[in-house]
C-alpha positions in Angstrom: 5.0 -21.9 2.7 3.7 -24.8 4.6 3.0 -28.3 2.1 -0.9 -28.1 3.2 -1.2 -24.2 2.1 1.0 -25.3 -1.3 -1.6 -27.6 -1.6 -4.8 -24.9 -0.8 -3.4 -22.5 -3.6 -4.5 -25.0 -6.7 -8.2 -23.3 -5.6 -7.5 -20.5 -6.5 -6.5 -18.5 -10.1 -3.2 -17.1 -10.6 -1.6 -18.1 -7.1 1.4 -16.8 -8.2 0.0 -14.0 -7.2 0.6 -15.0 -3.4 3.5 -17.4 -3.5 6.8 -15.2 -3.5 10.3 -16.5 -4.3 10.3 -14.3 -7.6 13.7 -13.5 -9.7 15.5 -10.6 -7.6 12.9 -11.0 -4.5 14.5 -10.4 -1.3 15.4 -12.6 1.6 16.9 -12.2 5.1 17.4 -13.9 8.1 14.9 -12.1 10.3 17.9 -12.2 13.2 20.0 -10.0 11.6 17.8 -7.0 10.7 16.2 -4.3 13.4 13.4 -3.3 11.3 11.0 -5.1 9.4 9.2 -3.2 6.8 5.5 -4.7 5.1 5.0 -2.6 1.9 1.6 -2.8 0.8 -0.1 -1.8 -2.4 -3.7 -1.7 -1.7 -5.1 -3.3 -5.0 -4.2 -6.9 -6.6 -0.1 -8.3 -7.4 -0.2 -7.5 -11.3 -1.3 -4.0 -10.2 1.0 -3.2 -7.6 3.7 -4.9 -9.0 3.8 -2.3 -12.4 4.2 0.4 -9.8 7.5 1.7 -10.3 7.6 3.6 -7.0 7.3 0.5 -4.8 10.1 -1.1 -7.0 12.5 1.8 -6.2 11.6 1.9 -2.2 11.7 -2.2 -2.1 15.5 -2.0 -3.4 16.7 0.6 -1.3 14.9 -0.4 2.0 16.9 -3.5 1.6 20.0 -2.5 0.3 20.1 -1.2 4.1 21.6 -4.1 5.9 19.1 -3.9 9.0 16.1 -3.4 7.4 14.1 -6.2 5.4 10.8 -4.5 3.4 8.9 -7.1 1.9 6.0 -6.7 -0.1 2.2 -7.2 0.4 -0.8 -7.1 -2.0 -4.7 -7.1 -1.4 -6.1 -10.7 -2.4 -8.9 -11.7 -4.6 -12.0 -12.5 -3.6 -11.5 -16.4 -3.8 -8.1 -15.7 -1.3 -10.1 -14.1 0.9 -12.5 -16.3 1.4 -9.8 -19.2 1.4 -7.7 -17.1 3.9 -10.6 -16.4 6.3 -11.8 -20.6 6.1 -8.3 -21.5 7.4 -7.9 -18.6 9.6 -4.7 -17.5 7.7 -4.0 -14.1 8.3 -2.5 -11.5 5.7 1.0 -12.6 5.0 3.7 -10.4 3.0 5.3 -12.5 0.2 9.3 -13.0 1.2 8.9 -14.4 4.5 5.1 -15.6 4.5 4.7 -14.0 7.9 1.8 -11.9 9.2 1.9 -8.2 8.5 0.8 -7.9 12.4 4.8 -9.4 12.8 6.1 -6.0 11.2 7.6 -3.1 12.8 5.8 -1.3 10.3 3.1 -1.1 7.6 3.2 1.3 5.0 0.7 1.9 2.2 1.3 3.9 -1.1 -1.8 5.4 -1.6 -2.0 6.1 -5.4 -5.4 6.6 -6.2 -8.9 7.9 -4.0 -10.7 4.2 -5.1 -8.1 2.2 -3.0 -8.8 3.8 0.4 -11.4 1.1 1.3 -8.7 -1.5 0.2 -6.2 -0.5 2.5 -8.8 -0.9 5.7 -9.6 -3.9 4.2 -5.9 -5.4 4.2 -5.6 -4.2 8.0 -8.4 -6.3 8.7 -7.1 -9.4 7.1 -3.9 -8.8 9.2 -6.1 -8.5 12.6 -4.3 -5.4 13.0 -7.0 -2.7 14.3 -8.0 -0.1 12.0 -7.8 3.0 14.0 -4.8 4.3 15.7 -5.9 5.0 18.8 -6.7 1.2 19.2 -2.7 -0.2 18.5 -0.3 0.4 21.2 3.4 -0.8 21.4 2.5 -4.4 20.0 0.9 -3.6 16.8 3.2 -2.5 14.2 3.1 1.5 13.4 0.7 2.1 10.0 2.3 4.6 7.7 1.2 6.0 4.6 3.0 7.7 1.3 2.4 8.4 -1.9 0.3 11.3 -4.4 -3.2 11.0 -2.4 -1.4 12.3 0.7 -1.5 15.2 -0.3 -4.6 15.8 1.5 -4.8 13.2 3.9 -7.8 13.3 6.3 -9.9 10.9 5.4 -7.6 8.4 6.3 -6.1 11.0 9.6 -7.5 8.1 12.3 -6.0 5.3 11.0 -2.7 6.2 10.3 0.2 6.7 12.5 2.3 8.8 10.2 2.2 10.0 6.5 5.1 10.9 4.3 4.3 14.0 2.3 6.1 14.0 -0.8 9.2 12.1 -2.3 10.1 9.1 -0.1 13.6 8.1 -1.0 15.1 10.3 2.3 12.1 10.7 4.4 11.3 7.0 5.2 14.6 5.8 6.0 15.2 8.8 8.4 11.7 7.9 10.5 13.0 4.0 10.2 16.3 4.8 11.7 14.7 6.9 14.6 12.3 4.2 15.2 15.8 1.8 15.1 17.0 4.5 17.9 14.0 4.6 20.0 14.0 0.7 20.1 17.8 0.3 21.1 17.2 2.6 23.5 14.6 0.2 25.3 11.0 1.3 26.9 9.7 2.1 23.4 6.5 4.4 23.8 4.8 4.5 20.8 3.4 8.5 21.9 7.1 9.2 22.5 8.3 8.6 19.2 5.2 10.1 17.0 6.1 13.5 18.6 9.7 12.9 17.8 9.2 11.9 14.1 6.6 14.7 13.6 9.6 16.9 13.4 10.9 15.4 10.7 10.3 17.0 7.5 8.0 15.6 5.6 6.3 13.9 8.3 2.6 14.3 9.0 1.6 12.6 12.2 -2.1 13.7 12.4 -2.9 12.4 15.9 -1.3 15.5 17.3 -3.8 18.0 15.2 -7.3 18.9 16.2 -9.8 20.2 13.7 -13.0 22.0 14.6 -15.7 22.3 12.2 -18.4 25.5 11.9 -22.2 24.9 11.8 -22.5 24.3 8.1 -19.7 21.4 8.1 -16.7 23.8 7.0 -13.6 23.2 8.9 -13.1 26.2 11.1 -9.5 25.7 12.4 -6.9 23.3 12.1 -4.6 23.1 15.7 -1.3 21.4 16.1 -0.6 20.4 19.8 2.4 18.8 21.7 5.1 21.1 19.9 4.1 19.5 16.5 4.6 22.2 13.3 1.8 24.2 12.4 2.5 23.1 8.6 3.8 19.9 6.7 6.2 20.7 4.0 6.3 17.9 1.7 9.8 16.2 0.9 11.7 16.7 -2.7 14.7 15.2 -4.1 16.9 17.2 -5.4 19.4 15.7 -7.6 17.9 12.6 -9.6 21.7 11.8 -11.0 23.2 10.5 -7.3 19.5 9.6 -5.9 18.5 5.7 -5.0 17.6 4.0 -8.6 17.4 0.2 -8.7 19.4 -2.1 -11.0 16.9 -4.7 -10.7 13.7 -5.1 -10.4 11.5 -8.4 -8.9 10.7 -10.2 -11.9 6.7 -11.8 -11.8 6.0 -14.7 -12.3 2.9 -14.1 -13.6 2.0 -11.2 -16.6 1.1 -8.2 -14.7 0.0 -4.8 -15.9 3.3 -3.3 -17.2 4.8 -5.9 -17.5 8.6 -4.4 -18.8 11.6 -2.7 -17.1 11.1 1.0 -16.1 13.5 4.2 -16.4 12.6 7.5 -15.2 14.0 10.2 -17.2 12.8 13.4 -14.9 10.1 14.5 -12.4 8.0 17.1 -12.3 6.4 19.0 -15.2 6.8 22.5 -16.8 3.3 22.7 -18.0 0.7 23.9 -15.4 -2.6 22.3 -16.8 -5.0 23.4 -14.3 -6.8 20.2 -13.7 -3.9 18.1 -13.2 -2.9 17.5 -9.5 0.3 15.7 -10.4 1.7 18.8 -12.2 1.6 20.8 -9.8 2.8 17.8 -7.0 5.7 17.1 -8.0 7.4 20.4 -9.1 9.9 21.9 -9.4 11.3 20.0 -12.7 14.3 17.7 -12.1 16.2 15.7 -14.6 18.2 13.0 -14.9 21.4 13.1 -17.6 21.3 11.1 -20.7 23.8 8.9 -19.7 22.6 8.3 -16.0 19.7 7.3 -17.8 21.3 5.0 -20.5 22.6 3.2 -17.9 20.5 2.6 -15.6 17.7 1.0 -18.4 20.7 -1.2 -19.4 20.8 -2.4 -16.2 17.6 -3.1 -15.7 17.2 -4.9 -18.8 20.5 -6.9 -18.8 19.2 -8.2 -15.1 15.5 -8.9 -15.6 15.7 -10.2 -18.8 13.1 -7.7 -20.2 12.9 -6.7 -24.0 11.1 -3.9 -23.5 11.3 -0.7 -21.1 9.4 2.6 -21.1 10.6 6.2 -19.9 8.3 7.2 -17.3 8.0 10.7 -16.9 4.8 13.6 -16.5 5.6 14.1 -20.1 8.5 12.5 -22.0 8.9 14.4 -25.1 9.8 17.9 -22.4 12.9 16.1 -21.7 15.4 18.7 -22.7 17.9 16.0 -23.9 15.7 13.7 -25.5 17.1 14.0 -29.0 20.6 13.0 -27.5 19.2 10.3 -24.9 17.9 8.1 -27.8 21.1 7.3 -29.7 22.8 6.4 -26.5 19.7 3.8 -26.0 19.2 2.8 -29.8 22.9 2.2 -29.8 22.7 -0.9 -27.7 18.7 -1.8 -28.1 18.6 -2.6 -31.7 21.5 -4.9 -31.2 19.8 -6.8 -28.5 16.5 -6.1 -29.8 14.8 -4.7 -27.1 12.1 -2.1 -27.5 11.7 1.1 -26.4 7.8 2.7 -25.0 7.7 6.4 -25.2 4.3 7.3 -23.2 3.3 10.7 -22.1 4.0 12.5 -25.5 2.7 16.2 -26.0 0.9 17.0 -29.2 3.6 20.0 -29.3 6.5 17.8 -28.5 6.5 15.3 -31.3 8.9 16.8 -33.8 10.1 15.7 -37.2 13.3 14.8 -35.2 11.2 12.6 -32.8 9.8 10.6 -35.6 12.8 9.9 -37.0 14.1 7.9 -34.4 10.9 6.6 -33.0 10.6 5.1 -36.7 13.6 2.4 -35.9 11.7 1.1 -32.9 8.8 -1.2 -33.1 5.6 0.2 -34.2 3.0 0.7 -31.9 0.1 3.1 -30.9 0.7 6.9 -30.1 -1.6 8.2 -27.8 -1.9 11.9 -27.6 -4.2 14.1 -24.8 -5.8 17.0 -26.1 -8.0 17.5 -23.2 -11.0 19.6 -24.5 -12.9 19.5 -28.0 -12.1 23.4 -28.9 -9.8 25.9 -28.5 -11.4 27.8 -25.9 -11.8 25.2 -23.2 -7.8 24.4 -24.1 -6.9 27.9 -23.1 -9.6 27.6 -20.2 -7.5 24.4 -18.6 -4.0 26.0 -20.3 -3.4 23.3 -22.5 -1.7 25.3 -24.4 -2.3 23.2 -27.7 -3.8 24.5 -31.0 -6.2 22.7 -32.9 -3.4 23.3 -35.7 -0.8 21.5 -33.8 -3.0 18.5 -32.6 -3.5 18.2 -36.6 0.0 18.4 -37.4 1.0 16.0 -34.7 -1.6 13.6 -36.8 0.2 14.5 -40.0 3.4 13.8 -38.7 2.6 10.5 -37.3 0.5 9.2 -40.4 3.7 10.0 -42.7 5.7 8.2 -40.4 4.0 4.9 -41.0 2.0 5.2 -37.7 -1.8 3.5 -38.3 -3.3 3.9 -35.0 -3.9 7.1 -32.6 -5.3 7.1 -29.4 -6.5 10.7 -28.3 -7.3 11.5 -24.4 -10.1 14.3 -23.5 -11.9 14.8 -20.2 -15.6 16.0 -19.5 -16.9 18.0 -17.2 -13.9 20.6 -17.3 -14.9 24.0 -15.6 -16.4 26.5 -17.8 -17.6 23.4 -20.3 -20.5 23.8 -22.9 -21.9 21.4 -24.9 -20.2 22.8 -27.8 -17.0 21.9 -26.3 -18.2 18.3 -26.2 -19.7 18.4 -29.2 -16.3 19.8 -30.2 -14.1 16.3 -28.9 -16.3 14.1 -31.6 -15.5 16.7 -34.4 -11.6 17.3 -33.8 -11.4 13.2 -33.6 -13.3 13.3 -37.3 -10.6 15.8 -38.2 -7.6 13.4 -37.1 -9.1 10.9 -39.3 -9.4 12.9 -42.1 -5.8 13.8 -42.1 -4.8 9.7 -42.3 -6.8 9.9 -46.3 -5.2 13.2 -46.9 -1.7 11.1 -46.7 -0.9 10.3 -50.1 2.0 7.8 -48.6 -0.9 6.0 -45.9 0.1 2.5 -46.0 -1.7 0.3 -49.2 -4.9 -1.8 -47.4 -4.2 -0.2 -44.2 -7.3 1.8 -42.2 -6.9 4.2 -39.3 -7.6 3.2 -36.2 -8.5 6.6 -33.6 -9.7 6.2 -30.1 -10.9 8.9 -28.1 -11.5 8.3 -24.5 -13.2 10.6 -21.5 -12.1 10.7 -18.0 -14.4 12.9 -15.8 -13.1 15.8 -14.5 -12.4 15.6 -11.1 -11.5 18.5 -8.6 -8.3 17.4 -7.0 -6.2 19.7 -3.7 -3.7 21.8 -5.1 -5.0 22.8 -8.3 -6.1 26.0 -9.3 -10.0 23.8 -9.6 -9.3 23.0 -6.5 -12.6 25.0 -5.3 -14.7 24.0 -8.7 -18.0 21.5 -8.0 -18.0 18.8 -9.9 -20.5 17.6 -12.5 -23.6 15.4 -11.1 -23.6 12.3 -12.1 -26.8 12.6 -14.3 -24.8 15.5 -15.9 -22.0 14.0 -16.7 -24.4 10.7 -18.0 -26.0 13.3 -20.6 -22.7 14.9 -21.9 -21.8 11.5 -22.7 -24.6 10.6 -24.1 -24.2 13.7 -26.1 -20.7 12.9 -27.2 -21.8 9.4 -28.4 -24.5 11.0 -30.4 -22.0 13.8 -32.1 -19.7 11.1 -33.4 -20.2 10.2 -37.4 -17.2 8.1 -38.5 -16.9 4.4 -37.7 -13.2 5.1 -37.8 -13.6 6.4 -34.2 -14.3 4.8 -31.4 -15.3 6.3 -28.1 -14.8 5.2 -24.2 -15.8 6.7 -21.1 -15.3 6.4 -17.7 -17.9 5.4 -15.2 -19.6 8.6 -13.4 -20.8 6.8 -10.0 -17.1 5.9 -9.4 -15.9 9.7 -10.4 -18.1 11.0 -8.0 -16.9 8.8 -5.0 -13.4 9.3 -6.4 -14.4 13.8 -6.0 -15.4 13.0 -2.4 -12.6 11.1 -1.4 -10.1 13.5 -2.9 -11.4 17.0 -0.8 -13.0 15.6 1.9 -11.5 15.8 5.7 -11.5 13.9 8.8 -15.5 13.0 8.6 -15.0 10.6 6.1 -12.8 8.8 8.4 -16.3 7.3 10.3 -17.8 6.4 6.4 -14.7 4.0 5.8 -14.8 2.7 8.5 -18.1 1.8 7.6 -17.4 0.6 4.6 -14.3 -1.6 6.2 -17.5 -3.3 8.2 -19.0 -4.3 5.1 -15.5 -5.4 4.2 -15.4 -3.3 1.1 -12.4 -3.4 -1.0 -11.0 -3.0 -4.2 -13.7 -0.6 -5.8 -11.8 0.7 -8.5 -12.5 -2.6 -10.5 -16.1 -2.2 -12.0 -17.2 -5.6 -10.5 -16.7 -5.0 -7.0 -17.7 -1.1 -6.6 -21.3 -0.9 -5.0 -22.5 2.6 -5.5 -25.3 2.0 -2.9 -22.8 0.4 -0.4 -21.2 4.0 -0.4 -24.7 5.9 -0.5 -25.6 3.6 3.0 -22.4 4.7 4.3 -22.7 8.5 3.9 -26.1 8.5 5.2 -25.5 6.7 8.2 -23.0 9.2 9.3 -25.3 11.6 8.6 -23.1 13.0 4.8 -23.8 14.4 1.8 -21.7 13.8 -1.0 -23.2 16.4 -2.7 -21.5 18.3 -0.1 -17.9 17.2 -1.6 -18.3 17.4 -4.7 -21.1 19.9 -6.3 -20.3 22.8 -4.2 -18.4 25.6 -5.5 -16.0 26.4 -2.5 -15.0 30.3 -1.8 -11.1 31.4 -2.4 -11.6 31.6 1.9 -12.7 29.0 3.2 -10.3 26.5 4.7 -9.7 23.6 3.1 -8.5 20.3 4.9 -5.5 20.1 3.4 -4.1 23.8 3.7 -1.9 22.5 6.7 0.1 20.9 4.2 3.0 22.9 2.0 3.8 21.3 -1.6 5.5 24.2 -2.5 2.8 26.3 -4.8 1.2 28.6 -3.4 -2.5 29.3 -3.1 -2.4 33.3 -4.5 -1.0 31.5 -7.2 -3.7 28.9 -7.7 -6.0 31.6 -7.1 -4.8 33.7 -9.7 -4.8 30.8 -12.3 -8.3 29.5 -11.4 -9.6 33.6 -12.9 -7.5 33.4 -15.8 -9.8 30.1 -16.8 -12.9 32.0 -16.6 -11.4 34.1 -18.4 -9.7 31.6 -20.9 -6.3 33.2 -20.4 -3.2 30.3 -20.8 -0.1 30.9 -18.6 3.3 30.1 -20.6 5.0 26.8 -19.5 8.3 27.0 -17.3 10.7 27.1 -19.7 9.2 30.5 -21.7 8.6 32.4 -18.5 8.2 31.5 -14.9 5.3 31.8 -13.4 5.5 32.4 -9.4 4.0 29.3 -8.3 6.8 29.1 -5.6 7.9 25.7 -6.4 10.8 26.9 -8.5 12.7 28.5 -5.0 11.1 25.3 -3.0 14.8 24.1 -2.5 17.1 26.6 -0.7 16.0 29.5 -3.1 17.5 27.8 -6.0 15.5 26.8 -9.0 16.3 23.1 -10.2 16.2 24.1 -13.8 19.2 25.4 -15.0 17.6 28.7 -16.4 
């Protein structure tokens, strides 16, 4: 970075948000690599850089000799401005070049909100937005990550998305593009149709959808040899895949702001509203000791005294009772701490709390879902009442002063009993901290509920549900915050405007390609942080092109119709979703994985065989 730009980051806050050169950041010569690699996370450095994904792909793109990934985040509003007064354009953080200097750009998409934010970034590289517009001298736009799963919205900007896992796909299309270049004559065209054969690979400039006279999609066409459907990519062994013994250390705090270890993927459970379940099956785990080594790594080379076990849901970890010793053998000698997140009700054992009571005490946060027991078995929780109480018990004994319990509104089927029903079961977890007799002397209890709004996501048997209007959703609320009666609890809620937009972004298809582009214009960008969202930025948007997000989101869609993303094969299968979505209505649960399987088709997904040794 040039003295005079050194010199222009004092205006702004945190610019160690956009200066590089961290602990464990990579740098090559740019002469002796043949593919060059911006990874961008479309929302601000402390956010992207708590993304454990984008740690592991950062490592192993450049533990390959001839590929250099360097990273890229979306600035602040005082960088942009800065940026655009000196006619800088975006930069990735190792090298401090342009993104337009890359042979490729590649986006994790993680969340609906962030789509505006990636447009925006393009535009701060001068790179043009759609793909039709970049020929052989822009770099190609690519796109992973869990909101690919249906990804037409973003189908005219992108050159090629990665359904699924990552790890294999991406460096295979990076060393064909490496082919295709030593070859010489590189055609951009050319080497789309190639990589669309790639598994894994969606390039959607080779599909055509047609629509029917009430907006519905009426077919879906691949052309130039390109497969009919995209079958996402899965790895199958955790214990020999790619996993980083470093990370990039910050110099500035960022989110999660500790050293990561994944302990499995995939989840046995089968909530109905919860896309991720169903994304990433089948199950796979890593062993204890793969494990063990791996966060002792991390932390002996980042310097971190804390790490978390990321997972879907930790305590489903069939080994966790013999993974903690191994880890509490060598962290309460160098006194690091250990974060358990993702902890079923039904999972936290006597066992559990006897080891978690050596670590430092913190907050357990639990997520019941629903207020009564009928909505549970409508979204197949799967959780009494009883054990949510017990779990309580359990923790309270333990020493544990604070709870945190998760719930959603809006869920299919909901009545304003069952929100009535979150404010009473929260009064209940309370009243079993002063049924203690061993609570802590001079100690209160601490219990915070909080409310997402349901959203219908692809691949979920509410996959066809409408979603709540916003003045709905506004009154059960309201409703909730009326039902509470204890000042023991504490109650917050997400904000409705930005869970509709995030219900239209998440089914829509190819139409909404013309509204972000729209919003791009108007140089939207970051609207998952409160202060920047404009609802009526959005509203403008949709009506110019002539949309209705009613039409998205509060429409209940028939088991028939064809959906934008049924071109795309994660494994499940829709009879299956089908079938679940009637046992809701009829508030019938389906028993998790490991008590009987259930058909979904994800257990055979790899070569017939089922990942969990049965």
């Amino acid at each position: 970075m040039d003295a005079k730009w050194e010199q222009l980051l004092l205006k702004v806050q945190k610019p160690a948000r956009y200066t590089g050169g961290e602990l464990h950041s990579v740098v090559k010569n740019k002469a002796d690599v043949d593919v060059r690699f911006a990874f961008c996370f479309p929302d601000l450095y402390e956010v992207g850089m708590s993304h454990l994904g984008m740690k592991i792909l950062y490592s192993q793109f450049n533990d390959q000799p001839h590929i250099w990934c360097e990273r890229v985040f979306a600035p602040d509003d005082d960088m942009a401005q800065l940026m655009q007064s000196e006619n800088r354009p975006l930069w990735a953080l190792e090298s401090g070049d342009s993104i337009g200097e890359f042979d490729f750009v590649g986006f994790t998409l993680q969340y609906e909100m962030s789509y505006p934010t990636m447009l925006y970034m393009l535009k701060l590289g001068q790179i043009p937005l759609r793909s039709a517009d970049r020929d052989e001298s822009y770099p190609l736009v690519v796109a992973g990550g869990p909101c690919t799963c249906n990804p037409e919205p973003l189908a005219d900007f992108v050159d090629i998305f990665f359904i699924g896992e990552g790890e294999e796909v991406d460096l295979e299309v990076m060393e064909l593009y490496r082919a295709h270049k030593k070859r010489g004559n590189y055609k951009k065209a050319a080497f789309l149709r190639e990589a669309a054969h790639i598994e894994g690979v969606y390039v959607p400039a080779l599909y055509d959808v047609t629509y029917n006279e009430d907006g519905t999609i009426a077919d879906f066409t691949a052309k130039d040899g390109a497969p009919t459907t995209i079958k996402k990519r899965i790895i199958k062994d955790l214990d020999t895949s790619y996993y980083p013994d470093k990370f990039v250390v910050p110099f500035t705090e960022i989110v999660h702001d500790r050293a990561v270890g994944e302990i499995f993927r995939g989840c046995i459970r089968g909530c109905r509203f919860c896309q991720a379940g169903f994304l990433y099956r089948p199950v796979r785990e890593k062993s204890p000791d793969v494990i063990d080594k791996q966060c002792h790594d991390l932390c002996r080379s980042t310097g971190y005294e804390e790490f978390s076990l990321a997972s879907l849901s930790t305590s489903d970890y069939t080994k966790i009772e013999e993974l903690l010793p191994k880890l509490l053998s060598w962290t309460e000698v160098e006194k690091t701490n250990i974060s358990l997140p993702s902890l079923r009700v039904d999972g936290f054992s006597e066992e559990l709390v006897k080891r978690l009571n050596v670590l430092r005490r913190s907050g357990l946060t639990f997520a019941p879902e629903a207020g009564t027991q009928r909505l549970r078995d409508a979204i197949n929780k799967n959780v009494t009442e009883d054990e949510v109480l017990e779990t309580a018990r359990r923790a309270f004994a333990g020493g544990w002063t604070a709870v945190k319990l998760y719930f959603m509104l809006g869920l299919p089927t909901e009545t304003d009993e069952d929100v009535a029903g979150i404010a009473a079961l929260g009064q209940k977890v309370v009243d079993e901290y002063y049924r203690n007799p061993n609570k802590p002397k001079g100690k209160g209890v601490t219990v915070s509920m909080s409310t997402a709004c349901f959203i219908p996501k692809p691949f979920t048997p509410f996959q066809w549900e409408a979603q709540d209007t916003r003045e709905e959703l506004e009154r059960k609320q309201k409703l909730l915050l009326g039902s509470l009666t204890s000042k023991k609890l504490t109650l917050s809620y997400h904000d409705a405007p930005t869970s509709l937009w995030e219900a239209v972004l998440a089914r829509r298809d190819r139409k909404l390609c013309a509204v972000l582009e729209t919003l791009a214009d108007g140089n939207a960008h970051l609207d998952a942080w409160s202060e920047h969202f404009v609802p009526e930025q959005w509203e403008q948007a949709m009506a110019r092109h002539g949309l209705s997000a009613a039409f998205y989101t509060n429409r209940n869609r028939s088991n028939d119709e064809h959906l934008p993303w049924d071109h795309i094969d994660i494994g499940v299968t829709k009879d299956f979703l089908i079938k679940e979505r009637e046992k809701a209505y009829a508030s019938k649960t389906t028993p998790h994985c490991r008590l009987q399987c259930s058909g979904c088709g994800a257990a055979c997904y790899g070569e017939g065989v089922c990942f969990e040794r049965k």
